[in-house]
N, C-alpha and C positions, 0 to 999 in steps of 0.2 A: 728690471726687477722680476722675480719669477714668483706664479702665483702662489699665495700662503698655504693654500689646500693643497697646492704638486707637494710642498715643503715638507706639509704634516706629513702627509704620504712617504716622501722619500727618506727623512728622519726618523719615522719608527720603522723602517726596515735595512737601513744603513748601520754603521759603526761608524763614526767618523773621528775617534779618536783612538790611539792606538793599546787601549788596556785594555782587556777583554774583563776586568771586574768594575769596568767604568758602562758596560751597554746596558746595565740599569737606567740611566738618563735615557733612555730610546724608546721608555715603555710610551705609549700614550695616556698613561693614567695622569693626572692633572694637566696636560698638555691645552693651548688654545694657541690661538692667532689675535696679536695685539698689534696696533696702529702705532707709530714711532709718536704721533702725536697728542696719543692716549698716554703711553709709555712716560712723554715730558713732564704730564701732569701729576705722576707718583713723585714719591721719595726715592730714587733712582736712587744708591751708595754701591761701591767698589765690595765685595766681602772680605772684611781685613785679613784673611786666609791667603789671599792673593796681593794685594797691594801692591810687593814687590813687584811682581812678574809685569801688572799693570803698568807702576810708572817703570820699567824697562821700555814697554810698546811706547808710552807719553811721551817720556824723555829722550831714547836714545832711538827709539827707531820712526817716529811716525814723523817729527821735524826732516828727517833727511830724507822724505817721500816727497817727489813731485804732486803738483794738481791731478794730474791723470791716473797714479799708484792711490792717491786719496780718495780717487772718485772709485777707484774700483774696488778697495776695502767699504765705502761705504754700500756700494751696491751688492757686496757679497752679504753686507749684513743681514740681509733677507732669506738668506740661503742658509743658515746654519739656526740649527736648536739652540737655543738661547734660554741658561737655568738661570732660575733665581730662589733665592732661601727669602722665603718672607716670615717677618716679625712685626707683630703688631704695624706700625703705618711704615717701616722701612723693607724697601726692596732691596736686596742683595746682591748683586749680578756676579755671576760665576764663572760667564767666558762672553765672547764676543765685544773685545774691547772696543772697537770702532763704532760701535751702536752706544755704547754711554758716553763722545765724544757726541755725535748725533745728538743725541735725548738731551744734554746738556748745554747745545749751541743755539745761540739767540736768533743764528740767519740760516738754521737751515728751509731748504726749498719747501712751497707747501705740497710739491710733487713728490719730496722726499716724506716729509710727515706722514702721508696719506697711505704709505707704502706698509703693509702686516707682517711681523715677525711674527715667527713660531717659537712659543714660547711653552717653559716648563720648568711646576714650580716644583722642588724636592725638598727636605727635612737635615735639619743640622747633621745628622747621623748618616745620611746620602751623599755628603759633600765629598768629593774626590780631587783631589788636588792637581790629580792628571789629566783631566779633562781642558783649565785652563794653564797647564802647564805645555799640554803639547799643541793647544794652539799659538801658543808664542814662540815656538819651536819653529812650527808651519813657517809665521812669519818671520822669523829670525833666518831660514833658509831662502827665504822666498827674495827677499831684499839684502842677501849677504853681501853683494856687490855694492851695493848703496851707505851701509853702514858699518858701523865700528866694531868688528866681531871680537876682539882683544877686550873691548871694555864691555859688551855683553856678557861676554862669557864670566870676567870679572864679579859682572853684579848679577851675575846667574848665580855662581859659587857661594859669593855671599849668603840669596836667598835660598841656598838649599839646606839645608840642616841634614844629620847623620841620618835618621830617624826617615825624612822624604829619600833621601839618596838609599836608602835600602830599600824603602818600599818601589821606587823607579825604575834601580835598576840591579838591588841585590847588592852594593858597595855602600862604604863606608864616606866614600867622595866622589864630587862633580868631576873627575875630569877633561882634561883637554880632550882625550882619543874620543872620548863617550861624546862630547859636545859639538867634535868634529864628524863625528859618526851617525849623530842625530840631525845634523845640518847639511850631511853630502858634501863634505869637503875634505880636502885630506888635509891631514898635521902640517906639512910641506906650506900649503896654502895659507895655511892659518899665519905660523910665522914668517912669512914672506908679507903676509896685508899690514899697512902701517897703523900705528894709532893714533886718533889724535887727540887722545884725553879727554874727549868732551865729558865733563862732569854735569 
């Protein structure tokens, strides 16, 4: 795990998601460093904004990670800006899925608990959809060989509406070339990987 003060440092001077009207999250204004085990004790919730994209990560990609691919998403969690929209006593969480899998598990280590996310909170009207859109992207590439890219892509499409798919990428639809394009794979690849329906 790498110290929360490198974190604060390396995230207000980074971009680490790839919209340039998303480096508003990078400011340090509300920005702090929270405990995973401080974190358990809020009202931790998904921001229904995202839900799909989430149980995409829940469902279809995090089941087909080994121990080892688990332990290193858990370890990255520390590494990334981590927003949340707060409302009265519910927190919001806006990306870093693996950190609410964390905050939510009754066995994580007290090694793990102890460990500080860099966190930062923003306002309903600050919400950018790209932010946790392209980190499911990240992983969606990263473990393409592991999982079921035909039925992601599938419940990608679903979750994108007209409206997100212009603001993304200036179209009217998700498709294959763009999904294939965003994940480092070529078309070829795509329909040659089988599927195995997991619903």
């Amino acid at each position: 795990f790498a110290s929360p003060r490198k974190v604060l440092v390396e995230v207000s001077t980074r971009v680490y998601i790839k919209n340039k009207s998303s480096t508003r999250y990078l400011s340090r204004k509300n920005m702090k460093s929270l405990s995973i085990a401080k974190l358990q004790t809020l009202n931790v919730l998904v921001y229904p904004e995202i839900i799909s994209l989430f149980d995409i990560y829940t469902c279809h990609i995090r089941p087909l990670l080994n121990s080892q691919a688990i332990e290193l998403e858990q370890s990255n969690t520390c590494l990334k800006l981590t927003c949340f929209i707060k409302e009265e006593e519910k927190w919001f969480l806006l990306n870093n899925f693996e950190l609410f899998h964390l905050i939510k598990s009754p066995d994580a280590d007290f090694s793990v608990l102890r460990q500080k996310v860099a966190v930062q909170y923003i306002s309903k009207d600050q919400f950018d959809f790209d932010i946790s859109f392209y980190e499911l992207i990240d992983l969606i590439a990263k473990y393409n060989k592991k999982i079921d890219i035909t039925l992601i892509y599938t419940q990608l499409n679903e979750a994108l509406d007209q409206e997100i798919n212009q603001k993304l990428f200036g179209k009217n639809i998700f498709a294959i070339t763009t999904f294939c394009r965003l994940i480092n794979i070529s078309e070829q690849t795509y329909y040659k990987r089988p599927s195995e329906g997991v619903l």
